[in-house]
C-alpha atoms as one frame of an Amber mdcrd trajectory, in Angstrom:
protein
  96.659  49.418  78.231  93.322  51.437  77.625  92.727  52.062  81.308  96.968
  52.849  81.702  96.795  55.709  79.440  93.675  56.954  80.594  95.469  56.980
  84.543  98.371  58.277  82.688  96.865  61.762  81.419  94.922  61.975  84.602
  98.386  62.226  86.504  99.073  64.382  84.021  96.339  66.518  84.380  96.565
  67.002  88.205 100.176  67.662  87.843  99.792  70.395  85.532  97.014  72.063
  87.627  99.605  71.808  90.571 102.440  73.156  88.863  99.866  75.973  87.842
  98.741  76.589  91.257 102.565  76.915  92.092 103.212  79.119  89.669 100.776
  81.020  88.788 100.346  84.090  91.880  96.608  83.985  93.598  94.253  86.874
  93.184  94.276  87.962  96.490  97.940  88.162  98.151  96.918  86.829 101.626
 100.930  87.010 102.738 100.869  88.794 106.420 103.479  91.236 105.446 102.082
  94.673 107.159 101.043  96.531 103.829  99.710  99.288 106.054 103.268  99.983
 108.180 105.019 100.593 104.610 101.851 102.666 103.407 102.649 104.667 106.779
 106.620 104.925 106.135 105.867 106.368 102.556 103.592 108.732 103.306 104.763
 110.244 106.455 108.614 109.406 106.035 108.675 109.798 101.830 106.358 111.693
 100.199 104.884 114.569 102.494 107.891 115.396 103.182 109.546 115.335 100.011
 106.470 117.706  98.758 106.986 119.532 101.572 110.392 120.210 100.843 108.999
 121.235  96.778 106.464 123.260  98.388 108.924 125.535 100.239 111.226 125.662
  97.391 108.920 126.711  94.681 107.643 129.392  97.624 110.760 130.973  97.603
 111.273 130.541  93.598 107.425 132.788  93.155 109.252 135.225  95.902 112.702
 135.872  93.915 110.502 135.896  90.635 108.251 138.168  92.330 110.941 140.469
  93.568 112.968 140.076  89.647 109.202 140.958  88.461 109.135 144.451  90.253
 112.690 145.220  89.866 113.937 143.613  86.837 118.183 143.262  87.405 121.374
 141.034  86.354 121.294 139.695  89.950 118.006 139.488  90.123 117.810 137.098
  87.299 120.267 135.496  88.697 118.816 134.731  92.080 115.543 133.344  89.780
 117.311 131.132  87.941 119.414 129.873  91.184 115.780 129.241  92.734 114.309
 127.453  89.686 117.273 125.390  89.539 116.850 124.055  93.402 113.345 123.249
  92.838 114.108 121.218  89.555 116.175 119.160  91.727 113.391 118.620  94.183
 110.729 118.118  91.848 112.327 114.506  90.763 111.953 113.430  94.342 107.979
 113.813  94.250 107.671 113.158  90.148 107.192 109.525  90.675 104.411 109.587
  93.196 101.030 110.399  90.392  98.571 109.222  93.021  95.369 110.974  94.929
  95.398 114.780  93.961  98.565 114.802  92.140  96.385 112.407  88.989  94.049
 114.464  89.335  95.377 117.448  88.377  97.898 116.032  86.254 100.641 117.426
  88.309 103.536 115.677  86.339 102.825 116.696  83.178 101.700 120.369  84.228
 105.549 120.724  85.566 107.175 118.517  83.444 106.410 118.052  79.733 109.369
 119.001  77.461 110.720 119.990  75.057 108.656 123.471  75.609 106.450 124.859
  73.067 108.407 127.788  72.897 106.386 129.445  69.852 103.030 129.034  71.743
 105.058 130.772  74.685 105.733 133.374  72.277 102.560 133.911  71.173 100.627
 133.680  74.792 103.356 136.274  75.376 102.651 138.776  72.564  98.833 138.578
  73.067  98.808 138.469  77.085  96.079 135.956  76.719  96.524 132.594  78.201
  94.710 129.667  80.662  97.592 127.591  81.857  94.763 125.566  83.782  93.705
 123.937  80.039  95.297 121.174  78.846  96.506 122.575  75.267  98.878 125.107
  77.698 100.917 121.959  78.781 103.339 122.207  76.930 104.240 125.701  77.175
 104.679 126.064  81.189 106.482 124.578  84.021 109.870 124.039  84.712 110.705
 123.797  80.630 108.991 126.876  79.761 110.977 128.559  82.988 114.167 127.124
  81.383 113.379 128.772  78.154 112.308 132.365  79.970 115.790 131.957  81.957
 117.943 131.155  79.880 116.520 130.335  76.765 115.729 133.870  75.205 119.383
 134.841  74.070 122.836 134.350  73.575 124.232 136.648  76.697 122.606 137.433
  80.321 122.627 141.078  79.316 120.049 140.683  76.473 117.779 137.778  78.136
 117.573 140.953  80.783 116.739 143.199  77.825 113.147 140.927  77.507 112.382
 141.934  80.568 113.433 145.476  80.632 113.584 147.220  77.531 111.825 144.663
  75.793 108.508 146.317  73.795 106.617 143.833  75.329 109.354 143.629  78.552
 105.579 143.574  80.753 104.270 140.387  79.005 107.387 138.833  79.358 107.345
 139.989  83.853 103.803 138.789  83.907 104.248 135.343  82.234 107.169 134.805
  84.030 104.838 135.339  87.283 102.012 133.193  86.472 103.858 130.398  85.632
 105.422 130.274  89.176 102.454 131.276  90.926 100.630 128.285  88.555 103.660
 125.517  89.894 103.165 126.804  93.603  99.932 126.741  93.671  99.472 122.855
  92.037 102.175 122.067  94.523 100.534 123.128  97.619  97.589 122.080  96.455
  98.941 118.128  96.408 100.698 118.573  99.656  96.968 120.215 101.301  95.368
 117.050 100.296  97.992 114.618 101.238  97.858 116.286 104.892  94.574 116.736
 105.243  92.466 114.478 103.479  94.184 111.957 100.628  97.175 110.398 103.625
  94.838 108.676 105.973  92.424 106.705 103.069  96.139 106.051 101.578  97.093
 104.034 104.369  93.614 102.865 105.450  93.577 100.877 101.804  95.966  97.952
 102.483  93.991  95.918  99.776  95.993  93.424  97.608  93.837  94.312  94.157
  93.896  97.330  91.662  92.366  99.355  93.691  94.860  99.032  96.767  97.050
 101.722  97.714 100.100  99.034  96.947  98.840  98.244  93.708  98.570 101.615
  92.513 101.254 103.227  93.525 103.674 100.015  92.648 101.909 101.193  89.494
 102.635 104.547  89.213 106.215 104.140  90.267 107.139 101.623  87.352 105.319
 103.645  84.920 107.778 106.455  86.016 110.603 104.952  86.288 109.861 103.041
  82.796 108.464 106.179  80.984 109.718 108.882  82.435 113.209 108.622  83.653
 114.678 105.720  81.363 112.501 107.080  78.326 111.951 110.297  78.698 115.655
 111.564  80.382 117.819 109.302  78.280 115.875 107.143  75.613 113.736 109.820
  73.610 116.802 112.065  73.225 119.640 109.344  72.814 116.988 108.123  69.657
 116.382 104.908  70.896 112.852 105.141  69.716 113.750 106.952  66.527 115.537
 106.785  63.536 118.025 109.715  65.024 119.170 111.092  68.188 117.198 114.015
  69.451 119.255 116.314  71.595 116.755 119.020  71.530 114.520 116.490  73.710
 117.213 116.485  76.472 115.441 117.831  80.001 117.375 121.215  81.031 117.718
 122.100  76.931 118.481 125.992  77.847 120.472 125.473  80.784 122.295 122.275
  79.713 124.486 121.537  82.254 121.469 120.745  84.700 120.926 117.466  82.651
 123.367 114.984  84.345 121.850 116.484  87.332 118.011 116.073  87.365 118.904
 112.613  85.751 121.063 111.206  88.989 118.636 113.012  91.314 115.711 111.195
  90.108 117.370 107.759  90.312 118.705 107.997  93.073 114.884 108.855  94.703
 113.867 105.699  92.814 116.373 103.864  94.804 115.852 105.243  97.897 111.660
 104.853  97.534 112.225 101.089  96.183 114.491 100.668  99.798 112.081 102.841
 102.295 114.607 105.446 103.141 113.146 108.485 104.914 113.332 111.427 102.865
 115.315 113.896 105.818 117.256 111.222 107.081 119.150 107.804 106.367 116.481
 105.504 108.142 114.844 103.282 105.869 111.387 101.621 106.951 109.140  98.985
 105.530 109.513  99.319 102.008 109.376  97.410  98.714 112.381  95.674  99.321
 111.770  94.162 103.098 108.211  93.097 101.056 110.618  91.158  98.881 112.644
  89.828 101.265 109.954  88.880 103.637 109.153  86.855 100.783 111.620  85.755
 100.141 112.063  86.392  96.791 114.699  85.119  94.567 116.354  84.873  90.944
 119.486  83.745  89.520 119.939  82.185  93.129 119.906  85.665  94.257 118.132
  88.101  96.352 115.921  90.313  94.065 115.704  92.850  96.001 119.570  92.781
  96.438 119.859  92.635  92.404 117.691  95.503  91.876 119.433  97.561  94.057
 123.047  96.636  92.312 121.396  97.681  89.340 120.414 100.656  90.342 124.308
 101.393  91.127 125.031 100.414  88.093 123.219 102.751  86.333 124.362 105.442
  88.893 127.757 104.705  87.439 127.353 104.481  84.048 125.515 108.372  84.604
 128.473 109.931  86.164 130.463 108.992  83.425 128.151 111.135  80.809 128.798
 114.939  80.454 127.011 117.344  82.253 125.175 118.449  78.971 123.338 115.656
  77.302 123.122 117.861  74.531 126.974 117.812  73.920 126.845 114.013  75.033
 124.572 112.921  71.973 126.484 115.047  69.678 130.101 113.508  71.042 129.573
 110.368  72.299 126.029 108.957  72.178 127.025 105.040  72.989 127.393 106.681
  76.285 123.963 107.509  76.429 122.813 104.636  74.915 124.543 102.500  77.524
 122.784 104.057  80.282 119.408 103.605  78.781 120.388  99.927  78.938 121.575
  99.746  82.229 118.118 101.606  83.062 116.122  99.447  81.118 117.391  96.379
  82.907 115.446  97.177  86.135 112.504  97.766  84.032 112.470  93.805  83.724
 113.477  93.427  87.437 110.534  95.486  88.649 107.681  95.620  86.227 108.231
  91.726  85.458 109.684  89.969  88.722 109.247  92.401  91.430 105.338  92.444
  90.385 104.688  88.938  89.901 106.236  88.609  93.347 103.945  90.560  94.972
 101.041  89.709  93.238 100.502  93.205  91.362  98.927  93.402  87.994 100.345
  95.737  85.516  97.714  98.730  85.074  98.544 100.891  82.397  99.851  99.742
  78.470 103.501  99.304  77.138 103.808 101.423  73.465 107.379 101.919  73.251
 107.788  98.460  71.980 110.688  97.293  74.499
Protein backbone atom coordinates (compact mmCIF):
# COMPACT_ATOMS: atom_id res chain seq x y z
CA UNK A 1 0.00 0.00 0.00
CA UNK A 2 3.10 2.22 1.03
CA UNK A 3 4.79 1.87 -2.33
CA UNK A 4 0.91 2.39 -4.17
CA UNK A 5 0.53 5.74 -2.79
CA UNK A 6 3.91 6.75 -3.23
CA UNK A 7 3.38 5.67 -7.40
CA UNK A 8 0.13 7.31 -6.91
CA UNK A 9 1.35 11.06 -6.20
CA UNK A 10 4.16 10.49 -8.60
CA UNK A 11 1.44 10.12 -11.45
CA UNK A 12 0.15 12.82 -9.94
CA UNK A 13 2.96 14.88 -10.00
CA UNK A 14 3.92 14.34 -13.71
CA UNK A 15 0.40 14.94 -14.63
CA UNK A 16 0.20 18.20 -13.11
CA UNK A 17 3.56 19.35 -14.63
CA UNK A 18 1.96 18.25 -18.04
CA UNK A 19 -1.19 19.90 -17.68
CA UNK A 20 1.09 22.97 -16.71
CA UNK A 21 3.21 22.70 -19.66
CA UNK A 22 -0.17 22.67 -21.66
CA UNK A 23 -1.40 25.41 -20.21
CA UNK A 24 0.75 27.56 -19.16
CA UNK A 25 2.23 29.72 -22.67
CA UNK A 26 6.30 29.29 -23.09
CA UNK A 27 8.56 32.27 -22.76
CA UNK A 28 9.58 32.45 -26.08
CA UNK A 29 6.59 32.08 -28.76
CA UNK A 30 8.54 29.92 -31.29
CA UNK A 31 5.06 29.66 -33.57
CA UNK A 32 6.31 30.41 -37.39
CA UNK A 33 3.64 32.94 -37.92
CA UNK A 34 5.65 35.85 -39.97
CA UNK A 35 5.73 38.55 -37.08
CA UNK A 36 7.80 40.67 -39.44
CA UNK A 37 5.08 40.66 -42.64
CA UNK A 38 2.37 42.12 -40.06
CA UNK A 39 5.13 44.55 -38.54
CA UNK A 40 5.48 45.56 -42.39
CA UNK A 41 1.51 45.85 -43.07
CA UNK A 42 1.23 48.20 -39.93
CA UNK A 43 3.73 50.36 -40.55
CA UNK A 44 3.63 50.95 -44.19
CA UNK A 45 -0.21 50.13 -44.74
CA UNK A 46 -1.50 51.61 -41.01
CA UNK A 47 0.31 53.94 -39.31
CA UNK A 48 2.54 56.16 -41.72
CA UNK A 49 -0.08 56.68 -43.47
CA UNK A 50 -2.61 57.39 -41.04
CA UNK A 51 0.06 60.11 -39.59
CA UNK A 52 0.49 61.12 -42.80
CA UNK A 53 -2.94 61.85 -43.33
CA UNK A 54 -2.78 63.95 -39.45
CA UNK A 55 0.22 65.57 -40.69
CA UNK A 56 -1.46 67.19 -43.73
CA UNK A 57 -4.50 67.98 -41.84
CA UNK A 58 -3.07 69.79 -38.93
CA UNK A 59 -0.84 71.64 -41.95
CA UNK A 60 -3.74 73.06 -43.28
CA UNK A 61 -5.45 73.68 -39.65
CA UNK A 62 -1.81 76.10 -38.67
CA UNK A 63 -2.61 77.66 -42.37
CA UNK A 64 -6.46 78.69 -41.76
CA UNK A 65 -5.35 79.65 -38.09
CA UNK A 66 -2.59 81.47 -39.56
CA UNK A 67 -4.67 83.28 -42.11
CA UNK A 68 -7.79 83.86 -39.02
CA UNK A 69 -4.52 85.15 -37.03
CA UNK A 70 -3.75 88.05 -39.56
CA UNK A 71 -7.22 88.77 -40.48
CA UNK A 72 -9.39 87.97 -37.65
CA UNK A 73 -13.28 87.34 -39.36
CA UNK A 74 -16.74 85.36 -38.78
CA UNK A 75 -15.65 83.13 -41.70
CA UNK A 76 -12.48 82.99 -40.82
CA UNK A 77 -13.25 81.44 -37.55
CA UNK A 78 -15.25 79.44 -39.15
CA UNK A 79 -12.89 77.86 -41.62
CA UNK A 80 -10.53 77.24 -38.16
CA UNK A 81 -12.87 75.53 -36.43
CA UNK A 82 -13.96 73.39 -39.71
CA UNK A 83 -10.07 72.50 -39.87
CA UNK A 84 -9.66 71.63 -36.17
CA UNK A 85 -12.63 69.58 -36.39
CA UNK A 86 -11.13 67.29 -39.45
CA UNK A 87 -8.00 66.78 -37.67
CA UNK A 88 -9.81 65.66 -34.36
CA UNK A 89 -11.23 63.03 -36.44
CA UNK A 90 -7.86 61.96 -37.71
CA UNK A 91 -6.05 62.18 -34.64
CA UNK A 92 -8.07 58.93 -33.18
CA UNK A 93 -6.69 56.96 -36.07
CA UNK A 94 -2.92 57.49 -34.89
CA UNK A 95 -3.88 57.95 -30.86
CA UNK A 96 -3.44 54.33 -30.26
CA UNK A 97 -0.03 53.82 -31.75
CA UNK A 98 2.39 55.45 -28.37
CA UNK A 99 5.46 53.71 -29.73
CA UNK A 100 9.17 55.01 -30.98
CA UNK A 101 9.03 58.93 -31.09
CA UNK A 102 5.47 59.32 -30.38
CA UNK A 103 6.49 57.92 -26.21
CA UNK A 104 8.92 59.89 -26.36
CA UNK A 105 7.51 62.97 -26.66
CA UNK A 106 4.41 62.08 -25.10
CA UNK A 107 2.47 62.79 -28.17
CA UNK A 108 -0.96 61.52 -26.78
CA UNK A 109 -1.18 63.36 -23.94
CA UNK A 110 0.38 66.66 -25.52
CA UNK A 111 -2.87 66.52 -28.00
CA UNK A 112 -5.16 64.90 -25.96
CA UNK A 113 -5.56 65.45 -22.21
CA UNK A 114 -9.02 66.86 -21.26
CA UNK A 115 -10.98 68.40 -19.72
CA UNK A 116 -8.68 71.68 -20.51
CA UNK A 117 -7.27 73.77 -17.88
CA UNK A 118 -9.05 76.57 -19.08
CA UNK A 119 -7.95 79.03 -16.11
CA UNK A 120 -4.21 78.26 -16.72
CA UNK A 121 -5.18 79.09 -20.49
CA UNK A 122 -6.42 82.21 -19.16
CA UNK A 123 -3.70 83.12 -17.33
CA UNK A 124 -0.78 82.02 -20.01
CA UNK A 125 -3.08 84.27 -22.04
CA UNK A 126 -3.13 87.45 -19.90
CA UNK A 127 0.65 87.25 -19.16
CA UNK A 128 1.87 86.09 -22.81
CA UNK A 129 4.24 83.86 -21.00
CA UNK A 130 4.10 80.21 -21.62
CA UNK A 131 6.42 76.81 -22.57
CA UNK A 132 3.93 74.39 -23.99
CA UNK A 133 7.11 72.03 -24.37
CA UNK A 134 6.92 71.48 -20.20
CA UNK A 135 4.91 69.07 -18.86
CA UNK A 136 2.76 71.32 -16.31
CA UNK A 137 1.34 73.05 -19.91
CA UNK A 138 -0.43 69.66 -20.70
CA UNK A 139 -3.28 70.30 -19.80
CA UNK A 140 -3.89 73.57 -21.20
CA UNK A 141 -3.09 72.85 -25.11
CA UNK A 142 -4.04 70.61 -27.86
CA UNK A 143 -7.08 69.80 -29.38
CA UNK A 144 -9.11 70.61 -25.82
CA UNK A 145 -7.59 73.86 -25.31
CA UNK A 146 -8.44 74.57 -29.31
CA UNK A 147 -12.03 73.50 -28.42
CA UNK A 148 -12.16 75.96 -25.65
CA UNK A 149 -10.43 78.99 -27.93
CA UNK A 150 -13.17 77.95 -30.70
CA UNK A 151 -15.88 77.65 -29.23
CA UNK A 152 -15.50 77.73 -25.73
CA UNK A 153 -15.04 81.57 -24.99
CA UNK A 154 -18.82 82.68 -25.30
CA UNK A 155 -22.28 82.22 -25.75
CA UNK A 156 -22.57 83.57 -29.64
CA UNK A 157 -19.89 83.43 -32.68
CA UNK A 158 -20.04 87.21 -32.71
CA UNK A 159 -18.45 87.66 -29.23
CA UNK A 160 -15.93 84.50 -29.31
CA UNK A 161 -14.79 86.88 -32.50
CA UNK A 162 -14.77 89.85 -30.12
CA UNK A 163 -11.55 87.86 -28.16
CA UNK A 164 -9.86 88.06 -31.00
CA UNK A 165 -10.67 91.42 -32.30
CA UNK A 166 -11.66 93.91 -29.95
CA UNK A 167 -10.63 91.96 -27.16
CA UNK A 168 -7.99 94.19 -24.76
CA UNK A 169 -5.84 91.46 -24.95
CA UNK A 170 -7.50 90.32 -28.68
CA UNK A 171 -3.24 89.82 -29.55
CA UNK A 172 -2.67 87.25 -26.72
CA UNK A 173 -5.61 85.55 -27.58
CA UNK A 174 -4.17 85.49 -31.99
CA UNK A 175 -0.84 84.44 -30.66
CA UNK A 176 -1.93 81.54 -28.36
CA UNK A 177 -4.20 80.45 -30.75
CA UNK A 178 -0.98 80.19 -33.17
CA UNK A 179 1.37 78.43 -31.01
CA UNK A 180 -0.77 75.89 -30.07
CA UNK A 181 -1.21 74.79 -33.76
CA UNK A 182 2.19 75.39 -34.73
CA UNK A 183 3.07 73.20 -31.23
CA UNK A 184 0.46 70.07 -32.65
CA UNK A 185 2.10 70.35 -36.24
CA UNK A 186 5.20 70.39 -35.31
CA UNK A 187 4.96 67.09 -32.66
CA UNK A 188 3.09 65.58 -35.55
CA UNK A 189 5.63 65.85 -38.17
CA UNK A 190 8.04 65.24 -35.94
CA UNK A 191 6.55 61.40 -35.27
CA UNK A 192 5.87 60.91 -38.90
CA UNK A 193 9.99 62.19 -39.71
CA UNK A 194 11.07 59.46 -37.48
CA UNK A 195 8.73 56.77 -38.50
CA UNK A 196 10.03 57.43 -42.25
CA UNK A 197 13.29 57.88 -41.70
CA UNK A 198 14.66 56.24 -38.86
CA UNK A 199 12.05 54.50 -36.10
CA UNK A 200 10.02 52.11 -39.35
CA UNK A 201 12.87 49.91 -40.35
CA UNK A 202 14.21 48.85 -36.44
CA UNK A 203 10.19 48.49 -36.02
CA UNK A 204 10.02 45.78 -38.35
CA UNK A 205 13.60 44.49 -37.99
CA UNK A 206 12.45 43.53 -34.11
CA UNK A 207 10.24 40.45 -34.69
CA UNK A 208 11.21 39.26 -31.08
CA UNK A 209 8.54 37.36 -29.05
CA UNK A 210 9.60 39.20 -25.46
CA UNK A 211 8.94 42.76 -23.98
CA UNK A 212 11.10 44.23 -25.91
CA UNK A 213 9.63 43.03 -29.40
CA UNK A 214 7.96 45.30 -31.63
CA UNK A 215 4.69 42.80 -31.14
CA UNK A 216 4.89 42.94 -27.58
CA UNK A 217 4.95 46.51 -27.29
CA UNK A 218 2.77 47.71 -29.44
CA UNK A 219 0.05 44.76 -28.53
CA UNK A 220 0.84 46.78 -25.41
CA UNK A 221 0.23 50.07 -26.25
CA UNK A 222 -2.89 49.27 -28.18
CA UNK A 223 -4.76 47.58 -25.13
CA UNK A 224 -3.66 50.23 -22.88
CA UNK A 225 -5.54 52.57 -25.36
CA UNK A 226 -8.22 50.95 -26.07
CA UNK A 227 -8.65 50.05 -22.14
CA UNK A 228 -7.71 53.60 -20.88
CA UNK A 229 -8.34 55.79 -23.29
CA UNK A 230 -11.32 55.10 -25.39
CA UNK A 231 -13.54 52.85 -22.98
CA UNK A 232 -12.31 55.03 -19.89
CA UNK A 233 -11.52 58.06 -20.91
CA UNK A 234 -14.49 58.71 -23.90
CA UNK A 235 -17.29 57.01 -22.03
CA UNK A 236 -16.34 55.69 -18.43
CA UNK A 237 -14.77 58.87 -16.65
CA UNK A 238 -17.70 61.03 -17.81
CA UNK A 239 -20.66 58.42 -17.57
CA UNK A 240 -19.13 58.16 -13.56
CA UNK A 241 -18.34 54.76 -13.68
CA UNK A 242 -15.32 55.42 -11.59
CA UNK A 243 -17.04 57.97 -9.41
CA UNK A 244 -19.65 58.53 -7.16
CA UNK A 245 -21.43 60.88 -10.04
CA UNK A 246 -21.51 61.34 -13.65
CA UNK A 247 -19.11 63.89 -14.97
CA UNK A 248 -20.32 65.48 -18.16
CA UNK A 249 -17.83 68.19 -18.05
CA UNK A 250 -15.17 65.25 -18.72
CA UNK A 251 -16.91 64.43 -22.06
CA UNK A 252 -14.10 64.86 -25.12
CA UNK A 253 -15.47 67.78 -27.53
CA UNK A 254 -16.98 69.70 -24.10
CA UNK A 255 -17.25 73.19 -26.18
CA UNK A 256 -18.29 71.85 -29.34
CA UNK A 257 -20.50 68.99 -28.07
CA UNK A 258 -21.87 67.53 -30.87
CA UNK A 259 -18.30 66.23 -32.00
CA UNK A 260 -18.55 63.62 -29.10
CA UNK A 261 -20.49 60.70 -30.74
CA UNK A 262 -18.08 61.41 -33.42
CA UNK A 263 -14.43 61.14 -32.19
CA UNK A 264 -15.93 58.20 -30.07
CA UNK A 265 -17.08 55.92 -33.33
CA UNK A 266 -13.99 57.13 -35.20
CA UNK A 267 -11.65 55.79 -32.74
CA UNK A 268 -13.33 52.37 -32.53
CA UNK A 269 -13.77 51.83 -35.52
CA UNK A 270 -9.60 52.36 -36.09
CA UNK A 271 -9.34 49.85 -33.23
CA UNK A 272 -11.23 47.47 -35.33
CA UNK A 273 -9.74 48.00 -38.37
CA UNK A 274 -5.87 47.87 -36.68
CA UNK A 275 -6.99 44.57 -34.63
CA UNK A 276 -8.09 43.14 -38.51
CA UNK A 277 -4.94 44.66 -40.64
CA UNK A 278 -6.97 46.86 -42.86
CA UNK A 279 -4.90 49.38 -44.84
CA UNK A 280 -5.55 52.75 -43.78
CA UNK A 281 -6.44 54.28 -47.73
CA UNK A 282 -8.04 51.31 -48.78
CA UNK A 283 -10.22 48.13 -47.80
CA UNK A 284 -7.26 45.54 -48.03
CA UNK A 285 -6.48 44.05 -44.87
CA UNK A 286 -2.95 42.28 -44.39
CA UNK A 287 -1.36 40.19 -41.72
CA UNK A 288 -2.75 41.43 -38.69
CA UNK A 289 -3.70 40.46 -35.13
CA UNK A 290 -6.46 38.52 -36.14
CA UNK A 291 -4.82 36.09 -39.02
CA UNK A 292 -2.09 35.72 -35.80
CA UNK A 293 -5.13 34.34 -34.03
CA UNK A 294 -6.41 32.36 -36.48
CA UNK A 295 -3.18 30.92 -37.60
CA UNK A 296 -3.37 29.74 -34.21
CA UNK A 297 -5.96 28.77 -34.08
CA UNK A 298 -7.36 30.25 -31.30
CA UNK A 299 -10.60 29.51 -29.72
CA UNK A 300 -13.27 30.17 -26.84
CA UNK A 301 -16.73 29.35 -26.18
CA UNK A 302 -16.16 26.88 -29.22
CA UNK A 303 -15.63 29.94 -31.15
CA UNK A 304 -13.19 31.80 -33.17
CA UNK A 305 -11.66 34.61 -30.99
CA UNK A 306 -10.76 36.56 -33.36
CA UNK A 307 -14.31 36.24 -34.90
CA UNK A 308 -15.80 37.15 -31.25
CA UNK A 309 -13.76 40.13 -30.86
CA UNK A 310 -14.67 41.48 -33.93
CA UNK A 311 -18.68 40.93 -33.17
CA UNK A 312 -17.94 42.77 -30.22
CA UNK A 313 -16.56 45.41 -31.62
CA UNK A 314 -20.01 45.78 -33.71
CA UNK A 315 -21.65 45.61 -30.88
CA UNK A 316 -20.34 48.39 -29.33
CA UNK A 317 -20.53 50.27 -32.73
CA UNK A 318 -24.24 49.83 -32.22
CA UNK A 319 -24.88 50.52 -28.93
CA UNK A 320 -22.77 54.18 -29.90
CA UNK A 321 -25.05 55.18 -32.63
CA UNK A 322 -27.81 54.92 -30.47
CA UNK A 323 -26.29 57.76 -27.94
CA UNK A 324 -26.83 61.50 -28.80
CA UNK A 325 -24.47 63.40 -30.54
CA UNK A 326 -23.65 65.39 -27.26
CA UNK A 327 -22.54 63.20 -24.45
CA UNK A 328 -23.05 66.06 -22.42
CA UNK A 329 -26.91 66.05 -23.01
CA UNK A 330 -26.64 62.09 -23.00
CA UNK A 331 -25.44 61.92 -19.22
CA UNK A 332 -27.84 64.51 -18.25
CA UNK A 333 -30.96 62.55 -20.18
CA UNK A 334 -30.23 59.20 -20.36
CA UNK A 335 -26.95 58.00 -18.81
CA UNK A 336 -27.85 53.97 -18.84
CA UNK A 337 -27.13 54.68 -22.40
CA UNK A 338 -23.78 55.55 -21.71
CA UNK A 339 -23.28 53.22 -19.23
CA UNK A 340 -24.25 50.42 -21.59
CA UNK A 341 -21.67 51.25 -23.99
CA UNK A 342 -18.92 51.33 -21.48
CA UNK A 343 -19.99 47.71 -20.96
CA UNK A 344 -20.14 46.63 -24.29
CA UNK A 345 -16.51 48.32 -24.50
CA UNK A 346 -15.29 46.82 -21.55
CA UNK A 347 -16.11 43.34 -22.77
CA UNK A 348 -13.26 43.33 -25.36
CA UNK A 349 -11.05 44.55 -22.70
CA UNK A 350 -11.30 40.82 -21.37
CA UNK A 351 -11.17 39.44 -24.98
CA UNK A 352 -7.90 41.21 -25.74
CA UNK A 353 -5.90 42.07 -22.70
CA UNK A 354 -6.84 38.50 -21.14
CA UNK A 355 -7.33 35.90 -24.12
CA UNK A 356 -5.99 37.55 -27.10
CA UNK A 357 -2.58 38.00 -24.98
CA UNK A 358 -2.27 34.76 -23.43
CA UNK A 359 -2.73 33.49 -26.97
CA UNK A 360 0.03 35.02 -28.28
CA UNK A 361 2.24 34.76 -25.59
CA UNK A 362 2.36 38.64 -24.62
CA UNK A 363 2.86 39.77 -21.11
CA UNK A 364 0.88 42.62 -19.87
CA UNK A 365 3.40 45.71 -19.45
CA UNK A 366 1.91 48.47 -17.81
CA UNK A 367 -0.56 48.35 -14.30
CA UNK A 368 -4.46 48.15 -14.06
CA UNK A 369 -5.75 51.15 -11.34
CA UNK A 370 -9.20 51.57 -12.35
CA UNK A 371 -10.13 48.55 -10.40
CA UNK A 372 -12.20 46.66 -13.28
Amino acid sequence: MKYWKIWSLFMLALAVVACSKDDTPSEEQNDSFNREAMLVNWADNIIIPSYTSLDVSLDNLQSETAIFVTTPTLGGLIEVRNAWENSYVAFQNVSMFEIGKAEELNYRNRLNVYPTNTSEIEGFIADGNYDLSLPSTIDAQGFPALDYLLFGLADTDEEILAFYTTNPNAEGYRMYLSALTETMATLTNTVLTDWTTNFRASFVANTSSSATGSVDKLANDYILYYEKSLRAGKVGIPAGVFSSDPLPQNVEGFYKRDISKKLLTTSITASKNFFNGKTFNGSATGPSFKTYLDFLNTIKNEGDLSTLINTQFDVALTEVNGLENNFVNQINTDNSKMLTTYDELQRNVILLKVDMLQALDINVDFVDTDGD
